[in-house]
SEKOL-407626 format. One record per residue: x, y, z of N, C-alpha, C in turn. Coordinates in Angstrom, 2 decimals, padded with zeros to 5 digits, always signed. Atoms other than C-alpha are relative to their C-alpha. Example, Ala and Ser with C-alpha at 12.3 -4.5 7.8 and 13.67 -1.06 7.14 Angstrom:
# SEKOL-407626
[[+000.89; -001.19; +000.00]; [+012.30; -004.50; +007.80]; [+000.90; +001.20; +000.00]]
[[-000.82; -001.19; -000.06]; [+013.67; -001.06; +007.14]; [-000.77; +001.09; +000.73]]
This chain:
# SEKOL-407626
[[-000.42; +001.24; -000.61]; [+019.10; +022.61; -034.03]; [+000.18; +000.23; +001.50]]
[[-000.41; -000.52; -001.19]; [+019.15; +021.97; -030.71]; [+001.33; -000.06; +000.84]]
[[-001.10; +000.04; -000.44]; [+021.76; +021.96; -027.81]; [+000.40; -001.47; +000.02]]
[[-000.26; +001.74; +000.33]; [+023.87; +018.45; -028.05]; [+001.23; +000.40; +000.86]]
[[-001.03; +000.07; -000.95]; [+026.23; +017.85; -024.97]; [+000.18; -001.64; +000.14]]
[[-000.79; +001.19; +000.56]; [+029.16; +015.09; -025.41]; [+000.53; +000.06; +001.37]]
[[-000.81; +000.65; -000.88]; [+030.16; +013.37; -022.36]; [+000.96; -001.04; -000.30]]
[[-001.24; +000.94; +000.39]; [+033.50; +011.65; -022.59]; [+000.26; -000.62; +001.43]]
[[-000.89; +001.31; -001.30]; [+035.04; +008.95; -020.11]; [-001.04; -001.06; +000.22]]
[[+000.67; +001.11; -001.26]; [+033.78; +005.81; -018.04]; [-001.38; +000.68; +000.31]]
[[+001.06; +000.13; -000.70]; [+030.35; +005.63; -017.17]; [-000.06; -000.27; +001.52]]
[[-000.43; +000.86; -001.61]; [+030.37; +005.43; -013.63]; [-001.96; -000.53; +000.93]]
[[+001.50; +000.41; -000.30]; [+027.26; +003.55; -011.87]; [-000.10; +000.53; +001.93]]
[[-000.52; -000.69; -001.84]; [+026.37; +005.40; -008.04]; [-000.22; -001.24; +000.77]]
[[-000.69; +000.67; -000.96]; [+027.10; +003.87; -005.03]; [-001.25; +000.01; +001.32]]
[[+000.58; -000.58; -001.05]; [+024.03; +004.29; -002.35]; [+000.08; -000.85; +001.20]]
[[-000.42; +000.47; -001.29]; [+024.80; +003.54; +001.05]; [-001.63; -000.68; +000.98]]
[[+001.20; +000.65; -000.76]; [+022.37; +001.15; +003.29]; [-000.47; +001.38; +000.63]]
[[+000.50; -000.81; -001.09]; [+021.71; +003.70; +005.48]; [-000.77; +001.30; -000.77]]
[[+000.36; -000.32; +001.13]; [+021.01; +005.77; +002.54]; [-001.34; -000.26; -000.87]]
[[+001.08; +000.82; +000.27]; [+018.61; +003.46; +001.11]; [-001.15; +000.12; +000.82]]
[[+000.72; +000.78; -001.35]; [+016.82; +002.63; +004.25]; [-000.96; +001.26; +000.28]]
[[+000.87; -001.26; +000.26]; [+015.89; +006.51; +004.61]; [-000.81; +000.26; -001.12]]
[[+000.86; -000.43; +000.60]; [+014.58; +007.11; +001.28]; [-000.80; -000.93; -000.17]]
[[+000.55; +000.96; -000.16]; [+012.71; +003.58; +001.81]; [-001.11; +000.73; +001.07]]
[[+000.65; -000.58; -000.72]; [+011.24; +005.49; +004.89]; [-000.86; +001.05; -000.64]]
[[+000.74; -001.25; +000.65]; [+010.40; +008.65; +003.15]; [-001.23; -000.07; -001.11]]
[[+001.00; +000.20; +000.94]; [+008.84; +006.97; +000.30]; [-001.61; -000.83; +000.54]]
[[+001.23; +000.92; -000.37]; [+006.41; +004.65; +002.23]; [-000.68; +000.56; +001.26]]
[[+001.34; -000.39; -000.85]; [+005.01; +006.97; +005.16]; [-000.67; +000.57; -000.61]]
[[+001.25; -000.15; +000.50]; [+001.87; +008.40; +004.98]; [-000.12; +000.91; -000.82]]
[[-000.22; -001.42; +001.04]; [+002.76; +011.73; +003.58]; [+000.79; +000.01; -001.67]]
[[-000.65; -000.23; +001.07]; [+004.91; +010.25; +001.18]; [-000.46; -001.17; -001.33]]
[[+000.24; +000.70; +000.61]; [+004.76; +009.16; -002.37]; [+001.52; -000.71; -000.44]]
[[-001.23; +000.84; +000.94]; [+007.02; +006.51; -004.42]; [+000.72; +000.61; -001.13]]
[[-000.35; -000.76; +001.11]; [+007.35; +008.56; -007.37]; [+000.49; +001.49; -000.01]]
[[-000.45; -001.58; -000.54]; [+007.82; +011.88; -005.75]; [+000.98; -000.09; +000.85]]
[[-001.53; +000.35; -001.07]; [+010.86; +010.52; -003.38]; [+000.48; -000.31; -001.07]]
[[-000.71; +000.44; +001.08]; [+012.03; +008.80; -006.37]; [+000.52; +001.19; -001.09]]
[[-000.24; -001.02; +000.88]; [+011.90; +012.19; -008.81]; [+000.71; +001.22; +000.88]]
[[-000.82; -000.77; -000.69]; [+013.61; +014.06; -005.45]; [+001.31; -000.55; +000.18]]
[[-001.58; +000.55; -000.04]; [+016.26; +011.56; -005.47]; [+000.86; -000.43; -000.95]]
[[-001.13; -000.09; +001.82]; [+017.27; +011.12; -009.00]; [+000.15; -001.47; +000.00]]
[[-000.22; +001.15; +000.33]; [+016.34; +007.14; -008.98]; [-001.09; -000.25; -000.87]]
[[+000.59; +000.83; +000.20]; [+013.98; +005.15; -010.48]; [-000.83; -000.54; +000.67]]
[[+001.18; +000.11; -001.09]; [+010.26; +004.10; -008.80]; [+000.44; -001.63; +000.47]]
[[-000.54; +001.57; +000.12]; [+011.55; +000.26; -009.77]; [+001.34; -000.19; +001.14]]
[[-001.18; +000.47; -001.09]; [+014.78; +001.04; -007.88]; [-000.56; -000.47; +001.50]]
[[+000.16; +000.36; -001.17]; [+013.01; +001.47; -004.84]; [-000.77; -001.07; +000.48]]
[[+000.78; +001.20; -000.49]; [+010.62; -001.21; -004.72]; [+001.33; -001.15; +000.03]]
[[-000.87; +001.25; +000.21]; [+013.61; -003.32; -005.64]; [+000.88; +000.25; +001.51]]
[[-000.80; -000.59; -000.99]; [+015.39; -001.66; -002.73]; [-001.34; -000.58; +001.52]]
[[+001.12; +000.29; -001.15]; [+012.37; -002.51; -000.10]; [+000.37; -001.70; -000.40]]
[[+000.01; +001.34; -000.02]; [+012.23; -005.86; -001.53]; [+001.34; -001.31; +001.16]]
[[-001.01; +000.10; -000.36]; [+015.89; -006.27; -000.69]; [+000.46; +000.40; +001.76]]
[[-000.28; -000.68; -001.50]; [+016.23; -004.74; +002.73]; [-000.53; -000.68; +000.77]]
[[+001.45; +000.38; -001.45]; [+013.07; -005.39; +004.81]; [-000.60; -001.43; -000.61]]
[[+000.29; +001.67; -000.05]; [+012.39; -008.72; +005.68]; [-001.82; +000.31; +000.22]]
[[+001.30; -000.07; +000.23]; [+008.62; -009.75; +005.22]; [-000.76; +000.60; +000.76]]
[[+001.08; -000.38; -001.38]; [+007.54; -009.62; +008.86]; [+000.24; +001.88; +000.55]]
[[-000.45; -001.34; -000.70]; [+008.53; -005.66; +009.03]; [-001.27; +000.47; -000.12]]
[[+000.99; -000.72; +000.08]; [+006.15; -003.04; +009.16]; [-000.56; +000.29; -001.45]]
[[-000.06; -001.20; +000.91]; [+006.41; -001.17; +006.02]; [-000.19; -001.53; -001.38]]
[[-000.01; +001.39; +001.12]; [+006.20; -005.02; +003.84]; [-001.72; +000.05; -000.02]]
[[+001.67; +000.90; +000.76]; [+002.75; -006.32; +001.92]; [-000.60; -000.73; +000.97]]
[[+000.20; +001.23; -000.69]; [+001.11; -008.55; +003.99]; [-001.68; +000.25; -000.01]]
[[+001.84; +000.00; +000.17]; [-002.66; -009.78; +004.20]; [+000.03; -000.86; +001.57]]
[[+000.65; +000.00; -001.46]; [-004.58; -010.46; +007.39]; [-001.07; -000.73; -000.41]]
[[+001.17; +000.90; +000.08]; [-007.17; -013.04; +008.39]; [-001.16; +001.04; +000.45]]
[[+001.10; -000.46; -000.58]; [-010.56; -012.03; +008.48]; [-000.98; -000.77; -000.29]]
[[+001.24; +001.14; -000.53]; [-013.90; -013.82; +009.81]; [-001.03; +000.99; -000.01]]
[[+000.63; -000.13; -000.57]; [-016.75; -012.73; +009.91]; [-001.29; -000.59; +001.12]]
[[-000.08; +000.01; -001.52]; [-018.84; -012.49; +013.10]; [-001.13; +000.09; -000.29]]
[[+001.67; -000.97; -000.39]; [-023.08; -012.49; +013.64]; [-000.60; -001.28; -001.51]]
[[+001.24; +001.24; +001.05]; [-025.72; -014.77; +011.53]; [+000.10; +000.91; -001.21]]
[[-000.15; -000.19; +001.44]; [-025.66; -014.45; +007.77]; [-000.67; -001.20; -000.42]]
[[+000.68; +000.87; +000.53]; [-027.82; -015.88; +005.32]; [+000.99; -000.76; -001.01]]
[[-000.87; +001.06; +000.63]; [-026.24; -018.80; +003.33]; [-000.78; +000.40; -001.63]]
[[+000.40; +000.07; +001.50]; [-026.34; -018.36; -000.68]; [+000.40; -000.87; -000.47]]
[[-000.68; +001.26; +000.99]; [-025.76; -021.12; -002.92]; [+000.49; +000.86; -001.14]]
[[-000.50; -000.46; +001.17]; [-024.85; -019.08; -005.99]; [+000.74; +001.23; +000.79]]
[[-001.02; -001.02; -000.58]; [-021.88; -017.11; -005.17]; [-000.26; +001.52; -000.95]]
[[+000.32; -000.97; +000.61]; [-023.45; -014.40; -007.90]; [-001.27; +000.70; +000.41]]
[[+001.36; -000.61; -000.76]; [-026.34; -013.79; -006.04]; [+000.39; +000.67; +001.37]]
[[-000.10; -000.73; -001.20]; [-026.09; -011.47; -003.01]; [-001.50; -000.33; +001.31]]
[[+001.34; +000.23; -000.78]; [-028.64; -012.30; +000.05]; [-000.84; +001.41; +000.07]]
[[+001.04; -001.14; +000.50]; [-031.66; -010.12; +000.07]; [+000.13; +001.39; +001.36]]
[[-000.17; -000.87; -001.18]; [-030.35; -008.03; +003.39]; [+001.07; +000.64; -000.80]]
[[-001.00; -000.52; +000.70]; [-026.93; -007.49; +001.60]; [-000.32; +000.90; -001.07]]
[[+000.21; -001.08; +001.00]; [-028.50; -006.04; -001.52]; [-000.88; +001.16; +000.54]]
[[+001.00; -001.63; -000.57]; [-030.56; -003.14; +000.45]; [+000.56; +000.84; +000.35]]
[[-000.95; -001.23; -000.68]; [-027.91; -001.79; +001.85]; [+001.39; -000.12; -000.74]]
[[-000.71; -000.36; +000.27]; [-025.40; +000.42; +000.32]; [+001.75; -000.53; +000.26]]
[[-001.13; +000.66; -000.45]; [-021.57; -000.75; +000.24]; [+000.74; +001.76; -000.06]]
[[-000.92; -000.92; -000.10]; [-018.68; +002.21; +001.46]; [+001.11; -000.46; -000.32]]
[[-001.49; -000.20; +000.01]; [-015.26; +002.73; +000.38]; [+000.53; +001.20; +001.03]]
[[-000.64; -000.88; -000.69]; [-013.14; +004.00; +002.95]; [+001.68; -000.09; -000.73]]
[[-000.90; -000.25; +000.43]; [-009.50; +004.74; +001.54]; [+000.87; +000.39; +001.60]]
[[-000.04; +000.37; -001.25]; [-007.01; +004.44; +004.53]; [+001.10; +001.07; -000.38]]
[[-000.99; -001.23; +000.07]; [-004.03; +007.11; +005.21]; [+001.16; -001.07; -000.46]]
[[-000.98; +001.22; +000.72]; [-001.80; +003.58; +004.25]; [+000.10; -000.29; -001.58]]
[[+000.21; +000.31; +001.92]; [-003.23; +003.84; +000.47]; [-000.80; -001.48; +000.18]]
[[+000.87; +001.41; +000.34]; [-005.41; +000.53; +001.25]; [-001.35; +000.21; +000.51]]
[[+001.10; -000.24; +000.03]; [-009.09; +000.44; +000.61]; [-000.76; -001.19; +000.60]]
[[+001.21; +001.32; -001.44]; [-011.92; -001.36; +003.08]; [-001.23; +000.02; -000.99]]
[[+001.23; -000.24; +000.20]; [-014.96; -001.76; +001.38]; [-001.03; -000.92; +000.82]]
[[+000.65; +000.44; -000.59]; [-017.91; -002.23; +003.61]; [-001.75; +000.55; -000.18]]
[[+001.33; -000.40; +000.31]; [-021.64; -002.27; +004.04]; [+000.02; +001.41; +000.79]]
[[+000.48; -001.43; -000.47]; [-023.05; +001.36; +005.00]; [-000.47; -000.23; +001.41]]
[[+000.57; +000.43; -001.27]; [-024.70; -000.60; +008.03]; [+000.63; -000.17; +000.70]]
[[-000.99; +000.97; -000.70]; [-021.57; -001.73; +009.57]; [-000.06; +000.76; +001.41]]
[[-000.43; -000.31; -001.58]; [-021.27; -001.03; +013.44]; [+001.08; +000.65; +000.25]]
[[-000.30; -000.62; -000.48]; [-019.64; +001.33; +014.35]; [+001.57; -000.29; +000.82]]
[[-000.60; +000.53; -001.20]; [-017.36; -000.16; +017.17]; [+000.43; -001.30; -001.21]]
[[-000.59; +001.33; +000.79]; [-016.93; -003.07; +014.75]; [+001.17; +000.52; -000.98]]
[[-000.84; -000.36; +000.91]; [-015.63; -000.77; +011.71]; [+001.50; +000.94; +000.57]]
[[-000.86; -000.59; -001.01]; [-013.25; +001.17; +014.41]; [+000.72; -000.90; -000.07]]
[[-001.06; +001.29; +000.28]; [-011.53; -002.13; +015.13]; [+000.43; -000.60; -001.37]]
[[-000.01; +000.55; +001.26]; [-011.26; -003.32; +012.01]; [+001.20; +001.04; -000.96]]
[[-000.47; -000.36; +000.09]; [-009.95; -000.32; +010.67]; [+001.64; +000.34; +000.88]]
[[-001.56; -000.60; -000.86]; [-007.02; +000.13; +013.27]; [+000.42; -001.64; +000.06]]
[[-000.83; +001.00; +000.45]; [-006.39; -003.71; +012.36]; [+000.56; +000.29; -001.01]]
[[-000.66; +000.09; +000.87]; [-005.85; -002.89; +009.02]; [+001.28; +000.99; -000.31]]
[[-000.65; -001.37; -000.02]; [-004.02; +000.46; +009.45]; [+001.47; -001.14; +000.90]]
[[-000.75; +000.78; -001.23]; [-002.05; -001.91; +012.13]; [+000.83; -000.80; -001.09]]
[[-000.52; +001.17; +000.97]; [-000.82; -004.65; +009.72]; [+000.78; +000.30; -001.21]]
């Protein structure tokens, strides 16, 4: 049989201090860090902390969700069937770039250079 350890008294629920919070909110969401690996160094829950971001940081912060307008720019052929791809689009290869933010771009293989530069340091930006 195995070992069986009996805690007696009050449950007590912890106490974490904003300032507290706010750091392992930091730790978990830069680039180096993960959610689940701050969370299993700090003895919470992955749920706590999202619930803890939710709670804290107001929308317009850095470290919040947010989506960005994008246009594109330069002549394009018009398709009527949104399942059909135009015949330039299907020749050329599509890239996934994966961003040091954890958010993925996918673009054509053709893309400019100078275009995908900006683009990327919008989204990295936002």
């Amino acid at each position: 049989m195995g070992k069986v350890e009996i805690l007696t008294g009050a449950e007590r629920q912890r106490r974490w201090s904003t300032e507290l919070k706010l750091s392992i909110l930091q730790e978990a969401f830069s680039a180096d860090g993960t959610v689940s690996d701050v969370a299993r160094r700090h003895d919470v829950l992955p749920q706590q902390i999202y619930a803890w971001r939710k709670k804290l940081l107001p929308p317009e912060s850095p470290q919040a969700a947010s989506f960005i307008p994008v246009s594109l720019i330069g002549a394009s052929e018009s398709v009527s069937d949104g399942s059909k791809r135009s015949s330039a689009r299907s020749r050329c290869k599509d890239v996934e770039i994966v961003l040091r933010n954890g958010r993925l771009l996918r673009i054509a293989a053709d893309m400019d250079l100078e275009v995908l530069s900006s683009l990327v340091a919008c989204v990295e930006a936002a």
